[in-house]
C-alpha positions as CSV (number, residue, x, y, z in Angstrom):
1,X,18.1,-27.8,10.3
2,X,20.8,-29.2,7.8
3,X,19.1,-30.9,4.9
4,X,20.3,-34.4,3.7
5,X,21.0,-34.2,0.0
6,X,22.0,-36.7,-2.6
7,X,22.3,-36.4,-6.7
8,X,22.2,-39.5,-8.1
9,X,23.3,-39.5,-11.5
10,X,23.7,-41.5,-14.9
11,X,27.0,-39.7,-16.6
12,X,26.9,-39.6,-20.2
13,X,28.7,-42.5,-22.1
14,X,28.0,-41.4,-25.6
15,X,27.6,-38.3,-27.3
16,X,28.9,-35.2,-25.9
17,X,30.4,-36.5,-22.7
18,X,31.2,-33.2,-21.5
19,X,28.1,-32.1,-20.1
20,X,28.5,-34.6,-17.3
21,X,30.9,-32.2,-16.0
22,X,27.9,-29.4,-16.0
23,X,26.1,-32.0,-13.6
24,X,29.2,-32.8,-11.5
25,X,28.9,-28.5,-11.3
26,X,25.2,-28.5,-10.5
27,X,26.4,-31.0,-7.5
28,X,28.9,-28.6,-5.9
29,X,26.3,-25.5,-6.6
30,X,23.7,-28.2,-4.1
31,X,26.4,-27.3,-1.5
32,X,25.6,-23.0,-1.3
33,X,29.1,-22.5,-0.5
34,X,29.8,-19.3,0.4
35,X,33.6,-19.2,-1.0
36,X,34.7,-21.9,-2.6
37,X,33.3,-25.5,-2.8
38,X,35.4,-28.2,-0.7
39,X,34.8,-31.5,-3.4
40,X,36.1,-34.8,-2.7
41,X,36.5,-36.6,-5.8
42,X,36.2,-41.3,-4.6
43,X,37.4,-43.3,-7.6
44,X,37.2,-46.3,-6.2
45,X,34.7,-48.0,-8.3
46,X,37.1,-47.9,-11.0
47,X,39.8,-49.2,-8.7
48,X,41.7,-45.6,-8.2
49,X,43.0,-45.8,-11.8
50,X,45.4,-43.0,-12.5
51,X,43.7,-42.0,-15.7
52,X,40.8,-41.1,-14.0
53,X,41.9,-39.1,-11.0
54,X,44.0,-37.4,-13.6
55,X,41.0,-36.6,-15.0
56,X,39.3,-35.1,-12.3
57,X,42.8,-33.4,-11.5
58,X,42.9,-31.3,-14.8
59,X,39.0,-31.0,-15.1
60,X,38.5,-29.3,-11.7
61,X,42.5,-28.2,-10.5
62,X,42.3,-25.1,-11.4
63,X,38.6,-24.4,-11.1
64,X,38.1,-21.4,-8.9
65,X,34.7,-22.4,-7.6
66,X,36.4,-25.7,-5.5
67,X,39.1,-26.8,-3.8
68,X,38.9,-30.3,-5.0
69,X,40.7,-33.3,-3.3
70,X,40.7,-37.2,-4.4
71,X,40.4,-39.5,-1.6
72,X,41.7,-43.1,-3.2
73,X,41.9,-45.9,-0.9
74,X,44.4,-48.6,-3.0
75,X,47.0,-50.0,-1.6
76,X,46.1,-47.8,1.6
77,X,44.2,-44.1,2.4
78,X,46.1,-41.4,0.5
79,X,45.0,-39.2,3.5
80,X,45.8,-39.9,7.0
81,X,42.4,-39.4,8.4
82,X,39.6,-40.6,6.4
83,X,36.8,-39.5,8.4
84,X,38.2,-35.9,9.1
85,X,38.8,-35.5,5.5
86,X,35.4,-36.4,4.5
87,X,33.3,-34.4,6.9
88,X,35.7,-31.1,6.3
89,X,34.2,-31.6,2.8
90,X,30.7,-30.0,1.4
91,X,30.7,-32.2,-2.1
92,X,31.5,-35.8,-2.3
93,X,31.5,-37.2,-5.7
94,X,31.6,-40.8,-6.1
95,X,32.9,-41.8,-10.0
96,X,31.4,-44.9,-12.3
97,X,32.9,-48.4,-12.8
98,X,31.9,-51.8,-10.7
99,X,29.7,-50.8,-8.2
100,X,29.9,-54.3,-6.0
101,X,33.8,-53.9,-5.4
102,X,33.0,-50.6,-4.5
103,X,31.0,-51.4,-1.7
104,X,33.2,-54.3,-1.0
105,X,36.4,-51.7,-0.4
106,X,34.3,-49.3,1.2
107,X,33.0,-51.5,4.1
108,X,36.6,-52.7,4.0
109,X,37.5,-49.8,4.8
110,X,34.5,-48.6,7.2
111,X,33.1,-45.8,4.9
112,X,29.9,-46.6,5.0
113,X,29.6,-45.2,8.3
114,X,31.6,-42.2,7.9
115,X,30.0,-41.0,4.8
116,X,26.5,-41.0,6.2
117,X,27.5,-39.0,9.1
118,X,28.8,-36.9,6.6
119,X,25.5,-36.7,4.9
120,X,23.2,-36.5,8.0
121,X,26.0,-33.5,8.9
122,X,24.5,-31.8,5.7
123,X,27.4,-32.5,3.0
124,X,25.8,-33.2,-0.5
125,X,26.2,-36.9,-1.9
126,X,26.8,-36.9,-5.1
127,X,28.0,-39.3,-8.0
128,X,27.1,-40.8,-11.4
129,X,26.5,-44.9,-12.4
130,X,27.8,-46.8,-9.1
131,X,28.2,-43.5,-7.6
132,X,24.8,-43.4,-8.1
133,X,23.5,-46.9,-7.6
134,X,25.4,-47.5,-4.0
135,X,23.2,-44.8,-2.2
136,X,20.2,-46.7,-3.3
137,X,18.5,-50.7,-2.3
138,X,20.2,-51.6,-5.4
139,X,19.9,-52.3,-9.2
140,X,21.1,-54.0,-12.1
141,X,24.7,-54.5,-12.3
142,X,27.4,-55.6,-15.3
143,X,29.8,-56.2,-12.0
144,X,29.6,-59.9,-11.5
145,X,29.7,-60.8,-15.2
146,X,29.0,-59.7,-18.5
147,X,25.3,-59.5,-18.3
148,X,22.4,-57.8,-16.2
149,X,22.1,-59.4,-12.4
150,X,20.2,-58.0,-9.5
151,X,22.3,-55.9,-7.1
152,X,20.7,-55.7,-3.8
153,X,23.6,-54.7,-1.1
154,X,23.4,-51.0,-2.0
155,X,23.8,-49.0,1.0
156,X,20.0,-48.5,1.7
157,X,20.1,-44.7,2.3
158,X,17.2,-44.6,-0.2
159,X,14.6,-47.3,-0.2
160,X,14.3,-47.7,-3.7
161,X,16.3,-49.7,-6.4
162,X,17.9,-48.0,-9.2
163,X,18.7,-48.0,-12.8
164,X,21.2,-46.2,-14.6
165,X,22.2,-45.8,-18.5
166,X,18.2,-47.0,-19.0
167,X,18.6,-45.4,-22.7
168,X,22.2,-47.1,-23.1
169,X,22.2,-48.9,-26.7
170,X,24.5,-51.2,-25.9
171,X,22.6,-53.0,-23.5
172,X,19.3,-54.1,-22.7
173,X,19.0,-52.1,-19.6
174,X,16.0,-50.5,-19.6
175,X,14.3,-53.5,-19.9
176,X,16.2,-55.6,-17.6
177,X,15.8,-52.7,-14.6
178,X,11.9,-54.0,-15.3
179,X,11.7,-57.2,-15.7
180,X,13.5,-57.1,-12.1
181,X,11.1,-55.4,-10.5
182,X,8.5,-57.5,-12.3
183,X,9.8,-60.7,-10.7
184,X,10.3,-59.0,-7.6
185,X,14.3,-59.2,-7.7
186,X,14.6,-56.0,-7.3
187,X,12.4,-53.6,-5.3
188,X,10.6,-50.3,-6.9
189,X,12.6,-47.7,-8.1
190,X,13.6,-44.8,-10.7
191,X,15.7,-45.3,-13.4
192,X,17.8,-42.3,-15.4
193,X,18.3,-42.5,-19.0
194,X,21.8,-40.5,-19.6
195,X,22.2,-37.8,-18.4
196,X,20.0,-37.2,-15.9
197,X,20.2,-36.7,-12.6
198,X,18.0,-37.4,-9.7
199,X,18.1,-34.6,-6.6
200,X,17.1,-36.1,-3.3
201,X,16.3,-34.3,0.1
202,X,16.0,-35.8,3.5
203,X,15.4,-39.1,1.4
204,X,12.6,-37.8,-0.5
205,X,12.9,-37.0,-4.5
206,X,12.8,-33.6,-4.9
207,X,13.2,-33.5,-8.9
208,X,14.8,-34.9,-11.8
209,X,17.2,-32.8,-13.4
210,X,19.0,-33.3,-16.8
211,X,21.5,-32.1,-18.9
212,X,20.0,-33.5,-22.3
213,X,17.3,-32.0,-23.3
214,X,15.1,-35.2,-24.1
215,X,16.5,-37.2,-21.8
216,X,14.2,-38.9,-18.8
217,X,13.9,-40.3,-15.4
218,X,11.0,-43.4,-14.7
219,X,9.3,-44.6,-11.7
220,X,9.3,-48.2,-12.0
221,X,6.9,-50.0,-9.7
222,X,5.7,-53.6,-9.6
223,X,2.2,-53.9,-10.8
224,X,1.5,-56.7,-8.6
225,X,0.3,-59.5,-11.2
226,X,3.7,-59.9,-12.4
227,X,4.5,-57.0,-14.8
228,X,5.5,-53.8,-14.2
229,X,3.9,-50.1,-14.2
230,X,6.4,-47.0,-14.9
231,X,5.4,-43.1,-14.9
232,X,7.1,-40.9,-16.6
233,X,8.9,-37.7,-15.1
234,X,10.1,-35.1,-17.0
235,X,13.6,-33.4,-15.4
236,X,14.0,-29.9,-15.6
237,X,16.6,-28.6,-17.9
238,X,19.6,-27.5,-17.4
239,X,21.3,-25.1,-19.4
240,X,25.2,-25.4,-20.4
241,X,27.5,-23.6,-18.5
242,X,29.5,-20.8,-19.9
């Protein structure tokens, strides 16, 4: 039986941002591709900009161990058939930026339903900040404004919330993602400090995984008298790539 498998990840926004890539690798290694790795690159939460599909373009072109593709959907679908695109793939990664007009375009657009036949059909969901927020209940978002609100029309593959960046200095994540779940905004969840990645299978965690070495996940539960109770869990290392 084809295992269901999603990395949900918060990509590094300070410090050496290059080890994000080594987690976008560990992604496409999830796949056990026997040649090499078919990766679908979906900007869309940062509205297809060029810059970033250029990006990807010259980050993973001429990388032997894919053959990488960008599927951009402003004005229209770059490819003509969406759905046979995506489930020809065995990686999907799903890039940062405002993750409520990505779910907007996406349900615009119907992928909601294709991708999850695409994951039920055993290709690995992947993708860091929205990319990995919109798999989950939801979490906190900058989207709406410039400040911390509840987001709670993820697409629900996972039944928890989530919080990304929770170590980011610049805002006060971490302890928005809790008081959240204190007040019941937001349901139960895990949140990623940079970094750190969070490897799910048949919608179960399996492990945390990081490319920092100090760098943490947290369960973040509701204590039922209106605070909050977190647990600690300590990803397992991953080394840099040559």
């Amino acid at each position: 039986m084809t295992s269901s498998q999603i990395l949900a990840v918060s990509g590094i926004l300070t410090g050496d941002r290059s080890r994000t890539r080594d987690l976008i690798s560990y992604a496409v290694s999830l796949a056990g591709a026997s040649g090499p790795a078919r990766f679908c690159f979906i900007p869309t939460a940062e509205g297809d900009n060029p810059l970033v599909v250029k990006w990807f373009e010259d980050a993973f072109g001429n990388d032997p161990s894919v053959e990488p593709s960008v599927l951009t959907l402003f004005t229209s679908p770059n490819v003509p058939d969406v759905r046979k695109h995506l489930l020809a793939q065995d990686v999907i990664w799903v890039g940062g930026g405002s993750v409520v007009n990505l779910l907007a375009v996406w349900r615009a657009h119907g992928l909601p339903e294709i991708l999850h036949e695409c994951w039920q059909n055993g290709v690995v969901m992947a993708g860091q900040s929205a990319g990995s927020l919109c798999w989950h209940l939801g979490g906190p978002t900058d989207s709406y404004r410039d400040s911390l609100d509840a987001f709670s029309n993820g697409l629900g593959w996972l039944p928890w919330s989530n919080g990304v960046h929770d170590d980011l200095g610049d805002q006060p994540r971490r302890t928005a993602y809790r008081q959240l779940v204190a007040s019941g905004a937001l349901p139960g969840g895990y949140a990623t400090e940079d970094g750190v990645g969070l490897h799910y299978v048949d919608g179960a965690l399996h492990e945390a995984v990081s490319v920092l070495p100090d760098a943490r996940a947290w369960k973040v539960d509701p204590d039922g008298s209106g605070g909050f109770r977190e647990t600690e869990i300590v990803p397992r290392y991953l080394v840099r790539l040559p």
